[in-house]
N, C-alpha and C positions, 0 to 999 in steps of 0.2 A: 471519453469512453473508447475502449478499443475497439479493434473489429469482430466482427461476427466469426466464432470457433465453431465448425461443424466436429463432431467428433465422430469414429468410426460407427457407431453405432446410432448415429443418424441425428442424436441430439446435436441442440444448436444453444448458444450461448454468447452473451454480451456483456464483458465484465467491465465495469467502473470502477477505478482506484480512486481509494479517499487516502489523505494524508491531516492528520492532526495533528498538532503539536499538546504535548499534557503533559503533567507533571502526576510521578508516581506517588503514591500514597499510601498503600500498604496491600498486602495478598501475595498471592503465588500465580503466576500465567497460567494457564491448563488451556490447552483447547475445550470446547465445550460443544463445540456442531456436529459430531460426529463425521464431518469431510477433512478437518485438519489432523494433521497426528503430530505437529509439534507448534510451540511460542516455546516466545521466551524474553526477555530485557538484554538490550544491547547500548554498551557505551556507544559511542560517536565512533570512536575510534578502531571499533572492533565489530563494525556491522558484516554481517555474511555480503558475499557480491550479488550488487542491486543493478536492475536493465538501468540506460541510461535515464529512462521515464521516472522511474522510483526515484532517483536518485537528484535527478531535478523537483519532484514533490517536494522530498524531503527538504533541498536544499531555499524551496519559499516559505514551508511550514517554521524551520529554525528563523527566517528571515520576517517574521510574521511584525507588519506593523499596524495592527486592527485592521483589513481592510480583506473583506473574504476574499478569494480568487476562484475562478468557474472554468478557466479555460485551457483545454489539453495543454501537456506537457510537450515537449518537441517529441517524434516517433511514434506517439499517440495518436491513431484515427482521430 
């Protein structure tokens, strides 16, 4: 979990990164929360640039050998 974001506006906020590994199987991405305005599917090879934290997720989720994981990524509170 990272740390606590105050925003200018006085809100506070504590966001948790999840990372899955899946396999696609049919549909179109859309945001749907009304706070996102884009998705989308990304080969391996051609992902937009990730904090190093993301980038470590990602790099256990591919490495997945049945065994959940629960704990920060390095730069992660």
């Amino acid at each position: 979990m990272g740390e606590e974001v105050i925003y200018p506006n006085g809100d506070r906020a504590t966001y948790l990164d999840l990372t899955f590994a899946c396999t696609y199987v049919s549909g179109e991405a859309r945001p749907v929360d009304g706070e996102n305005t884009q998705v989308g599917w990304f080969e391996l090879d051609a992902l937009p640039p990730l904090r190093p934290s993301s980038t470590f997720r990602l790099q256990r989720a591919l490495e997945y050998a049945g065994v959940t994981w629960f704990a920060p990524a390095p730069g992660d509170a």
